[in-house]
DOVEX-732493 format. One line per field, with one value per residue (C-alpha): z, y, x. Coordinates in Angstrom, 2 decimals, m for minus. Layout:
! DOVEX-732493
pz <- c(Z, ...)
py <- c(Y, ...)
px <- c(X, ...)
END
This chain:
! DOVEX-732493
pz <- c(0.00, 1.08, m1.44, m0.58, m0.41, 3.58, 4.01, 6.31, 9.73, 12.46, 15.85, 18.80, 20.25, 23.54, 23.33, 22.39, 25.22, 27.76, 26.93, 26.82, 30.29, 31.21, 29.62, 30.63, 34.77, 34.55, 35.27, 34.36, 31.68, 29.94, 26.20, 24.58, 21.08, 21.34, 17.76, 18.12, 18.28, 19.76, 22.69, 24.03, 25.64, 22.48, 22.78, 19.74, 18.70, 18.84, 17.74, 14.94, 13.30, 14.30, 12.66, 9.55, 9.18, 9.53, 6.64, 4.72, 1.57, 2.45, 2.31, m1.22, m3.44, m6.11, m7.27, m8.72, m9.01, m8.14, m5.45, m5.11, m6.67, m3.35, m1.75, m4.17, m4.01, m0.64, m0.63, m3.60, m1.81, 0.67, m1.33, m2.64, 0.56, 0.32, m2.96, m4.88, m7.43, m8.46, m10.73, m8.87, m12.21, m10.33, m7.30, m6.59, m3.33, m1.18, 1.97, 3.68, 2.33, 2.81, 0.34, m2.13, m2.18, m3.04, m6.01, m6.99, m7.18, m9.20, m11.40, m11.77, m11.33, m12.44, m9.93, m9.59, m10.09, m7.70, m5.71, m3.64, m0.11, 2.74, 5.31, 8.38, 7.58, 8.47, 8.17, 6.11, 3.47, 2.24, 4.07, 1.48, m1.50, m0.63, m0.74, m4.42, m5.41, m5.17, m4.15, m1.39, m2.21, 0.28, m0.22, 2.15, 4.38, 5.96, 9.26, 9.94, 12.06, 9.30, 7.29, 9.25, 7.23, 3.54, 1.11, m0.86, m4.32, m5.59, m4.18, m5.15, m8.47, m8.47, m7.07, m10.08, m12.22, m15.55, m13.09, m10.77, m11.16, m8.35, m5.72, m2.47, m0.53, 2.74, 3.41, 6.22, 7.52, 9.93, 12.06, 11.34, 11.06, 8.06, 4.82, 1.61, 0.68, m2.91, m3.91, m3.44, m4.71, m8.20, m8.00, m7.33, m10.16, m12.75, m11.47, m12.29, m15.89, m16.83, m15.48, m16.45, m12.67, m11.04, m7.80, m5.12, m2.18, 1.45, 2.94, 5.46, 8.14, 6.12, 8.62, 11.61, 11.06, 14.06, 15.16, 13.38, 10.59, 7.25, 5.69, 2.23, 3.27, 3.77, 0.05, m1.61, m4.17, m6.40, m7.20, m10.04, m10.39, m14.22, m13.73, m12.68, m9.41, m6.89, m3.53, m0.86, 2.07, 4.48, 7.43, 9.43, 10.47, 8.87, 11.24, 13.54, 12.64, 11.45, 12.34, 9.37, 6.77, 4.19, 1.90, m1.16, m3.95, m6.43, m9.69, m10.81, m13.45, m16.74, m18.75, m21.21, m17.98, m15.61, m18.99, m19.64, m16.32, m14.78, m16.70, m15.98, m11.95, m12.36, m13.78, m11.63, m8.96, m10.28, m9.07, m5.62, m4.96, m0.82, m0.15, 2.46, 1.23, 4.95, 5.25, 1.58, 2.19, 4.97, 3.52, 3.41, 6.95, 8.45, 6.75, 7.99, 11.60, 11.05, 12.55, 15.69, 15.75, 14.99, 17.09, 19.81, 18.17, 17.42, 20.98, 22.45, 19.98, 21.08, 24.69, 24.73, 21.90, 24.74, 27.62, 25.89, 24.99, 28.82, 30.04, 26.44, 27.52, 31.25, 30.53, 29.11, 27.41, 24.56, 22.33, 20.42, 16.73, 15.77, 14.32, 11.18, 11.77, 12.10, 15.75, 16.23, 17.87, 17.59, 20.60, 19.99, 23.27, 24.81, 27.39, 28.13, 26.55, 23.23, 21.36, 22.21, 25.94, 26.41, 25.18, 27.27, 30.53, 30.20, 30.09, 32.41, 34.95, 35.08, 32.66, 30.48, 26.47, 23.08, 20.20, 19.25, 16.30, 14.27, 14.13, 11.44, 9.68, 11.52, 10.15, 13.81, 17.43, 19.67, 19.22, 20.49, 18.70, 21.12, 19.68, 20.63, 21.20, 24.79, 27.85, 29.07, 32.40, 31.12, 28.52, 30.90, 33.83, 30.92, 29.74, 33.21, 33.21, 30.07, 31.22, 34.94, 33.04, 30.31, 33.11, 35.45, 32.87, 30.71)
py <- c(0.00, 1.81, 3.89, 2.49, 5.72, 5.14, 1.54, 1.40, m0.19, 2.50, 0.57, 2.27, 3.14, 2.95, 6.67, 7.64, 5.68, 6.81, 10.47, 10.26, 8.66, 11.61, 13.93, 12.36, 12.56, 16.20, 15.80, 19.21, 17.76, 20.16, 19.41, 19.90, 19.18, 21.83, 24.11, 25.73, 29.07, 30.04, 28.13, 29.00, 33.00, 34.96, 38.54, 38.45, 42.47, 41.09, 43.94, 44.35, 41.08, 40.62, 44.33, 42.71, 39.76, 42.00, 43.77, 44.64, 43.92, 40.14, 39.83, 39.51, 36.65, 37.22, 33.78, 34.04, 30.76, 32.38, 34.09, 38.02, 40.75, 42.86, 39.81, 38.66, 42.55, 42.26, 39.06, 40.39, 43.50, 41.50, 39.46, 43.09, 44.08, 41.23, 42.95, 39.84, 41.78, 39.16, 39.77, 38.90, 36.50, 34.29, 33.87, 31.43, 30.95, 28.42, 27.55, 25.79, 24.41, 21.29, 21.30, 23.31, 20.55, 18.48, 20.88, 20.53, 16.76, 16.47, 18.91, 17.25, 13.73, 10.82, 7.80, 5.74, 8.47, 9.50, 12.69, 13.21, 14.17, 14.99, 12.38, 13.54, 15.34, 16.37, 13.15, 15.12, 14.74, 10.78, 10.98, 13.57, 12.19, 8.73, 10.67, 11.64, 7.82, 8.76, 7.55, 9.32, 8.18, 9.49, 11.21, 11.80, 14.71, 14.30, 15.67, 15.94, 18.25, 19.89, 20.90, 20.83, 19.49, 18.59, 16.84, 14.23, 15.25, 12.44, 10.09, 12.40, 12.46, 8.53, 7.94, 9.93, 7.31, 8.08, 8.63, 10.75, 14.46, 16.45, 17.20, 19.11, 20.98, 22.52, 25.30, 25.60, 22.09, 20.68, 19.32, 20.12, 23.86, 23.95, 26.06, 24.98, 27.68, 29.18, 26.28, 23.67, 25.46, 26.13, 22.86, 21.09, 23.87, 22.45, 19.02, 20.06, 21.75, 18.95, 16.61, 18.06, 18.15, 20.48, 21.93, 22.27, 24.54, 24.81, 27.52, 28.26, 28.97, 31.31, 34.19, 32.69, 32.53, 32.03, 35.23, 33.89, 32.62, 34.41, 36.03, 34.70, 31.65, 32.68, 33.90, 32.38, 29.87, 31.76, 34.29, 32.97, 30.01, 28.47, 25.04, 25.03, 26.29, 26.28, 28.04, 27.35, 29.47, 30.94, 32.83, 29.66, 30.35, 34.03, 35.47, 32.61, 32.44, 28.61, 28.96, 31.70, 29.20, 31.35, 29.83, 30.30, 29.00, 31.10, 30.16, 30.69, 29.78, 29.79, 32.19, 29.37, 26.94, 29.08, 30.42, 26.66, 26.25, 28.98, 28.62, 24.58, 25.55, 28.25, 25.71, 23.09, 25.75, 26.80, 23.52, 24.05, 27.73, 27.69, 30.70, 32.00, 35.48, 37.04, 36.32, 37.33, 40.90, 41.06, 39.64, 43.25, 44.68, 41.26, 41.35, 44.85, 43.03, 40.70, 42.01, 42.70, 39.04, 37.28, 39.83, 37.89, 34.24, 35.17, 36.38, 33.39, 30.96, 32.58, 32.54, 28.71, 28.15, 30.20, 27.72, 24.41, 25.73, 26.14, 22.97, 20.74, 22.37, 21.05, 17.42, 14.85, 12.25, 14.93, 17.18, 20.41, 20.49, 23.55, 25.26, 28.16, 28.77, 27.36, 26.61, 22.71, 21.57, 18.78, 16.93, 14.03, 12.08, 8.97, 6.94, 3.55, 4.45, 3.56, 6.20, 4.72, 3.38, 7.27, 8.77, 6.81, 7.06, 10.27, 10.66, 8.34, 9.39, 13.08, 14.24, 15.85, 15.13, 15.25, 13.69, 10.72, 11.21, 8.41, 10.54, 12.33, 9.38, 9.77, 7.14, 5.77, 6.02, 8.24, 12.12, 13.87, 16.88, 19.78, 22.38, 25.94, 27.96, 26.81, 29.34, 29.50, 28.56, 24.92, 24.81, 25.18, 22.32, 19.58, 20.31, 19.79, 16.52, 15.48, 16.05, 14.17, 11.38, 10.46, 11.79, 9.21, 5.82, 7.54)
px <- c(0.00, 3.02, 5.35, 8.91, 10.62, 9.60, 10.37, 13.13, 13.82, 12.93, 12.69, 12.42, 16.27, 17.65, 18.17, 14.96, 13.36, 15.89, 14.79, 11.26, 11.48, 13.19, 10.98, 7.65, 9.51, 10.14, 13.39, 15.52, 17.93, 21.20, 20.34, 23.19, 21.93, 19.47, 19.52, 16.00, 16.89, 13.73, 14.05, 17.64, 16.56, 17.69, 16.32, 14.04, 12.66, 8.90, 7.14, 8.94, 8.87, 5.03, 4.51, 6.45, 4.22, 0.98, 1.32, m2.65, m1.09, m0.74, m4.22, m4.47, m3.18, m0.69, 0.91, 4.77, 6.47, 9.85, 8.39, 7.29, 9.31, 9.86, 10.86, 13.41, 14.77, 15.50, 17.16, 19.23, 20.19, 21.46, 23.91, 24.41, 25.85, 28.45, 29.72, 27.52, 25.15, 22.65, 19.52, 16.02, 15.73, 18.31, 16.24, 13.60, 11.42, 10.62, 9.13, 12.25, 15.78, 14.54, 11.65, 14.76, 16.60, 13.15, 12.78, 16.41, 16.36, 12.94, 14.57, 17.64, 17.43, 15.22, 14.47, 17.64, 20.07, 22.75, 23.32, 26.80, 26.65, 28.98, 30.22, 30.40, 26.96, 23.58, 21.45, 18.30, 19.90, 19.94, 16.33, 15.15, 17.12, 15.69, 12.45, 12.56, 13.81, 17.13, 20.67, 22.38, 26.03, 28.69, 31.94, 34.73, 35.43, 38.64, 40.67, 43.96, 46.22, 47.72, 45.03, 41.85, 38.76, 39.20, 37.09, 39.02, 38.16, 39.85, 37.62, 34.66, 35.83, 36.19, 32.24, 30.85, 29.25, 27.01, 24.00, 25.12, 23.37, 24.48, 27.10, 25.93, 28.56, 27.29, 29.52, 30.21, 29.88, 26.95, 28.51, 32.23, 31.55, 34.19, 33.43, 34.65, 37.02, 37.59, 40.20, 37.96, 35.09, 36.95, 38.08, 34.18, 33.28, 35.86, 34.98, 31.05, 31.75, 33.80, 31.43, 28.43, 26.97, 25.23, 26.60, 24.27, 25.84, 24.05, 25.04, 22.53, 24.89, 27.32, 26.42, 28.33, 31.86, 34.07, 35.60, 39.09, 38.12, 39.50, 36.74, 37.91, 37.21, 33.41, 32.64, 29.44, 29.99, 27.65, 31.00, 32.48, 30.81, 30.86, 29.36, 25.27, 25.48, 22.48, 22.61, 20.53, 20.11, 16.93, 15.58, 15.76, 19.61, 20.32, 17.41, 17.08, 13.51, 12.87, 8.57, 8.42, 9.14, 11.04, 14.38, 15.42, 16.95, 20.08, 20.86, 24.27, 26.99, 27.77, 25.23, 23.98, 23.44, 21.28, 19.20, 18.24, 17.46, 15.69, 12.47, 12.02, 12.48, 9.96, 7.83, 8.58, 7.80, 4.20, 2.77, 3.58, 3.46, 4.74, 6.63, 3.77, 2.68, 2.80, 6.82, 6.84, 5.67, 8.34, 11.23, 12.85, 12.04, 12.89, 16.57, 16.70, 16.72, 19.26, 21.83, 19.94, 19.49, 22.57, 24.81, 22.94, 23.90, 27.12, 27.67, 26.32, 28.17, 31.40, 30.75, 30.15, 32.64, 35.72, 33.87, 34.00, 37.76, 38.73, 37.10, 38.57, 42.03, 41.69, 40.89, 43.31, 41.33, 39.72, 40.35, 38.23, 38.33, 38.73, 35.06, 35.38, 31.76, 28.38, 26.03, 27.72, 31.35, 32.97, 34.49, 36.64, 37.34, 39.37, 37.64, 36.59, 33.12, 31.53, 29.62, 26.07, 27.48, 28.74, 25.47, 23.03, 25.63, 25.42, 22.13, 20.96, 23.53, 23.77, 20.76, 22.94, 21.98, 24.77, 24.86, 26.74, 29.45, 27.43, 24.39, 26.47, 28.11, 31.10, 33.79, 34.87, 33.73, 34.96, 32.89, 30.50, 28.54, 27.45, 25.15, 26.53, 23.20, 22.11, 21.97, 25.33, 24.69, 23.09, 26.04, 28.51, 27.19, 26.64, 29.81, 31.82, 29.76, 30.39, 34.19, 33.73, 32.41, 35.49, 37.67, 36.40, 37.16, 39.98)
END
C-alpha cells in the first residue's frame, strides 16, 4: 500500500526511550543538542517582526512561481551588501531548504540516479534524497592536524558514475563547522563543468563565522561560479527564525546553464506555490533586523565556543576540533566508553543530552557533537559533566 521511499527499519532506540522517560519525569535535563533558536533566551525584537508579518497587503493573493518581486529585491540587496550583485531572475522561493533541495532533485534527477553528499553530515539529506527515489552516495570529508577538514576530491571524483546528477557541498559544515574555501570550490566547479553536474551549495549557516576565521574563506559559491550552481540558504539560520518558513533557492553559473534552467524551476515551482505570502511581504524589513538578531547568536556561539575551549584544555582524554563557523562543535574524546554506551551514561547518569558522532556518519567512534546555542549557564554544567564522566574511565 506503502510507497517504498519510507520503508526502512525505524525501531524504537535505547536513546529515544531513555529520553522520553526523562521527559515524561520532569526531570531538568542540559540538552546539549538543542539548535532551536527560539528556545535558548535569544532577545528576539517582537514587535517588529510581528509588525512585519501584519502587513494589509498580504491579504491579497498574487501567485509568482519564483516568489514576489519585493521579496526577491531584498534578498538580492542583501547578497548586494556582500559585494555579490545578483539579478532577482536568479532567485527562486521556497518555503524551507529542505523542500529546495526536493525541487532541486525532481529537477535534476530521475528515480535511480545519484546525488553526492557529505560524510560527516547532516542526516536530512539521504532521508530527502531517498524521498525523491534517489541515491544518497557518500563522499569523504577528511581531518587531519595539518590541514583541518578537507574533502578528498579524488575520491569524489572517483564515485561519479554516468547517473550521478548532483554534488551538495554545505559550506560551512553541519557538524564540522568547516566552509569549503575558494580552492575547493573552483576545483568542485571544474569538477562540475567537466562533469556536467550540477553543484548544489548549502550555505545556510554562512552568517556565523568564528571570530578567526578568514573572511575569504566565507565567500558564496555563487562568485564565479561556471558550472550550474544552486545556492541554498533561508531565514531559518540568517534570522534565527525557522517557524516563518522562508528559503530560497540562487541560480548561478555559466550564462547558457542558468538560462536553460531557470524557466524549468519556475515551472517546476508553479505547481507548488509555498513561499507563504505574509513572510513574503516582509522579507525586506525582516533582513533589515538581522543584525539585531545574529549579534545575539554570534555572541552566544562565542561565549560557549571560549567555555568548551577552557574545560577541552583542562581534561586529558579529549580534544576540540577547531570550528570556522556554524552553531555545532565537535568533541573528539578517549575513554573507556563507546559512542552509544557514552550517550546513554550520560544521560541516564547526570541528565545531560549530546549527540553521538554516528548521528552524522562519523567514520569511527569516539565524538560527540554539542550544539553551541544553549543558555550559558546549562552549557557550561553539561559540559563539566560530560568532562567528569570520560575523566572518570579515561
Amino acid at each position: 500500500m506503502y510507497s517504498k521511499r519510507l520503508d526502512w527499519a525505524s525501531p524504537t532506540n535505547a536513546l529515544g526511550c531513555l529520553l522520553a522517560r526523562k521527559r515524561t519525569g520532569g526531570e531538568p535535563l542540559h540538552d546539549l543538542t538543542q539548535s532551536n533558536p527560539t528556545r535558548v533566551g535569544l532577545d528576539y525584537p517582537d514587535p517588529a517582526i510581528l509588525t512585519a508579518l501584519a502587513s494589509p497587503a498580504a491579504m491579497a493573493y498574487d501567485p509568482n512561481p519564483r516568489g514576489l518581486l519585493q521579496a526577491r529585491q531584498a534578498i538580492a540587496a542583501y547578497y548586494a551588501d556582500q559585494d555579490l550583485h545578483l539579478s532577482t531572475e536568479a532567485l527562486f522561493l521556497t518555503a524551507s531548504t529542505s523542500e529546495a533541495y526536493a525541487m532541486l532533485f525532481k529537477l535534476l534527477a530521475d528515480p535511480g540516479d545519484e546525488i553526492l553528499i557529505p560524510r560527516p553530515g547532516y542526516p536530512l539529506l539521504g532521508y530527502l534524497a531517498r524521498f525523491e527515489g534517489l541515491r544518497a552516495i557518500a563522499y569523504p570529508c577528511r581531518w587531519d592536524k595539518v590541514r583541518g577538514w578537507s574533502i578528498d576530491l579524488d575520491v569524489l571524483e572517483a564515485l561519479i558514475t554516468p547517473r550521478t546528477r548532483a554534488v551538495i557541498v554545505v559550506s560551512p559544515n553541519n557538524p564540522t563547522g568547516a566552509y569549503v574555501g575558494p580552492d575547493t570550490l573552483a576545483a568542485l566547479d571544474r569538477i562540475g563543468h567537466a562533469r556536467n553536474l550540477a553543484l548544489i551549495v548549502d550555505e545556510v549557516f554562512a552568517d556565523y563565522p568564528a571570530p578567526d576565521t578568514p573572511p575569504f574563506l566565507t565567500c558564496s559559491a555563487l562568485a564565479g561560479a561556471t558550472a550550474l550552481t544552486f545556492v541554498l540558504n533561508g531565514f531559518s539560520k540568517m534570522l534565527a527564525l525557522p517557524q516563518v518558513k522562508l528559503a530560497w533557492i540562487a541560480v548561478g553559473g555559466a550564462p547558457p546553464l542558468v538560462r536553460n534552467a531557470q524557466p524549468r524551476l519556475e515551472m517546476l515551482l508553479d505547481f507548488y506555490l509555498s513561499a507563504g505570502t505574509p513572510v513574503q511581504h516582509a522579507a525586506a524589513p525582516l533582513l533589515a533586523l538581522r543584525h539585531r538578531i545574529q549579534d545575539q547568536v554570534r555572541a552566544r556561539l562565542a561565549a560557549n565556543s571560549r567555555l568548551l575551549q577552557q574545560r577541552v584544555a583542562q581534561a586529558s582524554h579529549c580534544r576540540l576540533l577547531p570550528r570556522q563557523g556554524g552553531w555545532y562543535a565537535v568533541v573528539a574524546i578517549t575513554d573507556a566508553f563507546g559512542d552509544e554506551e557514552r550517550v546513554l551514561t550520560l544521560l541516564e547518569r547526570y541528565n545531560t543530552l549530546v549527540h553521538p558522532g554516528f548521528f552524522y556518519d562519523f567514520n569511527r567512534e569516539g565524538y560527540v557533537i554539542l550544539s553551541l546555542l544553549p543558555p550559558p549557564d546549562s552549557f557550561g554544567a553539561g559540559v563539566d559533566l560530560l568532562m567528569r564522566l570520560g575523566s572518570a574511565t579515561a
